[in-house]
N, C-alpha and C positions, 0 to 999 in steps of 0.2 A: 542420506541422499535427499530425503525428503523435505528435511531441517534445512538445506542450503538451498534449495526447489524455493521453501516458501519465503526465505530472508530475502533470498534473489526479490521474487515476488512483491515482496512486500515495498523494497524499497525504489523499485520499476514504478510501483503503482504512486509512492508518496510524493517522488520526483518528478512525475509525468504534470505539465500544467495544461496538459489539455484536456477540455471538458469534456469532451464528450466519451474521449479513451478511459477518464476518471469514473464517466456513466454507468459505460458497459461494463466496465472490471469493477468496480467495488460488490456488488455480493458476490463474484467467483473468488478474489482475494479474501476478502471475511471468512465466507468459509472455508479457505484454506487455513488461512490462521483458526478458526475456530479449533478446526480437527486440528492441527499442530501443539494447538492449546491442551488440548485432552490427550494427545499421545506425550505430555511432558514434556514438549519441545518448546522453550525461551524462544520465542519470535520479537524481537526490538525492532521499534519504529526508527526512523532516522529523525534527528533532530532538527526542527524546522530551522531552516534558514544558513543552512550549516556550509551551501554553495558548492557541495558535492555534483561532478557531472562525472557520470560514468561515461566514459569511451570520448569525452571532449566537448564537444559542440553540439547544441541542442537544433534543429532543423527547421522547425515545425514552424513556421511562419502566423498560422492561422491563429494560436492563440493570443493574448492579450496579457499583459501583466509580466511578470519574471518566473519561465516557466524551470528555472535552471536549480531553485531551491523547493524543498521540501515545505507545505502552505501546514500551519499548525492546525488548521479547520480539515483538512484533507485528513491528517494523520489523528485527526479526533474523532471523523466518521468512519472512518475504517474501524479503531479500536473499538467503538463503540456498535457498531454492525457486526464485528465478530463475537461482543458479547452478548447481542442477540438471538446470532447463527446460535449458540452454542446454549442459548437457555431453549432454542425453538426444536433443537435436534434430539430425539427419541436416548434415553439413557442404556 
């Protein structure tokens, strides 16, 4: 359950092109993955540029750019936030 919780997550967060949604969620996402990391759980990023849209049409007017693929900068600070999360969390 948790495993499909944070793929969902992860890939919500990678494909979102808006900034400020990008803001707020990136350390709740890291730490998700972090702890996913440590319970053994395989979390994959999506592949930038891949043109995946969940549920169709993306809405969001206010961003700038192509918010409908995965940015390879996005899906690098996440990975790299969770490897953080996860050196900064008590053993």
């Amino acid at each position: 359950m948790y495993a499909e919780f944070v793929r969902g997550l992860v890939d919500w967060h990678c494909r979102t092109g808006h900034s400020v949604i990008l803001a707020l969620s990136e350390g709740f996402v890291a730490t998700a993955v972090a702890l996913a990391r440590r319970a053994g759980i395989e979390v994959e990023t999506p592949e930038p540029g891949s043109g995946h849209v969940r549920g169709g049409v993306r809405r969001d007017v206010q961003v700038p750019g192509n918010p409908l693929t995965a940015s390879a900068a996005v899906v690098a600070a996440l990975d790299t936030r969770a490897r953080e999360m996860d050196r900064w969390m008590a053993r």
